[in-house]
C-alpha positions as CSV (number, residue, x, y, z in Angstrom):
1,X,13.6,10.3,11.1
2,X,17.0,9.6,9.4
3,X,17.4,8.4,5.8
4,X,18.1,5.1,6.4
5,X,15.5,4.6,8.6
6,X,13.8,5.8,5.7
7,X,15.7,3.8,3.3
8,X,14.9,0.4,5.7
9,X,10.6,1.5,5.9
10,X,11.8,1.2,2.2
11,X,13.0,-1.8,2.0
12,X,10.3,-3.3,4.2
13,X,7.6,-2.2,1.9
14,X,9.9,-3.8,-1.2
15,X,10.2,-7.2,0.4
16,X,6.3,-7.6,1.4
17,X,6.0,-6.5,-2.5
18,X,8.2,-9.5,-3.7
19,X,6.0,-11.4,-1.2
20,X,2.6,-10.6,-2.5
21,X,3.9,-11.3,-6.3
22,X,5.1,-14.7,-5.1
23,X,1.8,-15.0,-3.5
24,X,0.1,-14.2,-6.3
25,X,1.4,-16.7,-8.8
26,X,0.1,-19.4,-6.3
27,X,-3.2,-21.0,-7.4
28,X,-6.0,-20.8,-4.8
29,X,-7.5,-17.9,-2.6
30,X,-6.1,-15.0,-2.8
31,X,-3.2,-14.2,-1.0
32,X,-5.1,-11.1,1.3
33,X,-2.5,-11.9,4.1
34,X,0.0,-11.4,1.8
35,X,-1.6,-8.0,0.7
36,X,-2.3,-6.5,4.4
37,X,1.5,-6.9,5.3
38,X,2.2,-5.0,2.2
39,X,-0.2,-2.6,3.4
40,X,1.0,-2.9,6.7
41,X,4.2,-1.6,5.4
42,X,3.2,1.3,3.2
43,X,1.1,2.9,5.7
44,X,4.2,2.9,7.9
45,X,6.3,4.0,5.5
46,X,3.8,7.1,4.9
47,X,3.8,8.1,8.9
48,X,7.2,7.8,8.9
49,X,7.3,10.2,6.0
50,X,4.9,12.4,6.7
51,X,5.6,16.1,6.0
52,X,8.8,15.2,3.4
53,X,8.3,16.3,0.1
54,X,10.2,13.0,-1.7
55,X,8.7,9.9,-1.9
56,X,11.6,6.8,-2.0
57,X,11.3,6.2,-5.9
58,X,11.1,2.4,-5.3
59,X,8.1,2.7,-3.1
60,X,6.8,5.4,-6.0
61,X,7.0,2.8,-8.4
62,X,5.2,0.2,-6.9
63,X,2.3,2.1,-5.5
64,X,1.5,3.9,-8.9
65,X,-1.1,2.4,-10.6
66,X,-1.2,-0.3,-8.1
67,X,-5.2,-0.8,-8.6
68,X,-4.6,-1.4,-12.2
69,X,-1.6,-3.9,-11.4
70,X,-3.7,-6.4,-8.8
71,X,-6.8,-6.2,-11.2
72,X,-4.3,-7.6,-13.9
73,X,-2.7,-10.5,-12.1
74,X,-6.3,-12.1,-10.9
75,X,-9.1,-12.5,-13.2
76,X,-10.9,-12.4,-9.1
77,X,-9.8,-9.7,-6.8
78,X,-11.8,-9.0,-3.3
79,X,-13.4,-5.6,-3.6
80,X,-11.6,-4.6,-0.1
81,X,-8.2,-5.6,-1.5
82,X,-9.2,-3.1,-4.4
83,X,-10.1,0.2,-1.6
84,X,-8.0,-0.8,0.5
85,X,-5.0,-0.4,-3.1
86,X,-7.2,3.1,-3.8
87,X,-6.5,4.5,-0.3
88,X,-2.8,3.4,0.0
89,X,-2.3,5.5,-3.8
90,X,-4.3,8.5,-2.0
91,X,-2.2,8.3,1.1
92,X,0.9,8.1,-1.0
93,X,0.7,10.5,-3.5
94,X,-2.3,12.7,-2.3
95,X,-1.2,12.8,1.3
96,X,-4.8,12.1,2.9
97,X,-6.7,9.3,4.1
98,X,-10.2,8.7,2.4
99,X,-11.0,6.6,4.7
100,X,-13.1,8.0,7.2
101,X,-13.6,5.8,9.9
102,X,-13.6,7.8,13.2
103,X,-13.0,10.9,11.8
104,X,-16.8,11.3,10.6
105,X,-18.3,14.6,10.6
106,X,-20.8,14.9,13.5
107,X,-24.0,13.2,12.5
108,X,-22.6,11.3,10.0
């Protein structure tokens, strides 16, 4: 993949961030839709880096300490929203997927 196909995944995952702040500051439910595009984004921003040694510093940025960041702008935030958070920083920076789903041991 070239680097501004890189640079664009990039950009996609900044502009779904912008969106979930904006969504954020909005009274009401929160704004999950707004957090699974973000999600959305980052996970295809981490297959289309996968096996490169840099991360894009923007993307960096916002997915470090992102657990900590939602839990500070709600007093309420849905426990998936949370693991869901958790497994984008392991993808990210750990380069794995805790979540298992499919790829079970046998018997599990």
């Amino acid at each position: 993949m070239t680097k501004s196909m890189k640079n664009k995944l990039a950009s996609n995952v900044n502009d779904a961030w912008a969106l979930l702040g904006l969504a954020l500051f909005q009274k009401g439910k929160y704004p999950k839709k707004e957090f699974y595009l973000f999600f959305d984004a980052v996970i295809e921003y981490d297959n289309a880096i996968k096996g490169d040694e840099l991360i894009h510093r923007s993307v960096a940025g916002i997915v470090s300490g992102l657990v900590e960041t939602l839990e500070m702008e709600r007093k309420r935030v849905p426990e998936s929203v949370l693991m869901d958070a958790d497994r984008l920083q392991c993808t990210i920076f750990a380069g794995y997927d805790p979540y298992f789903e499919g790829d079970e041991p046998p018997g599990f």
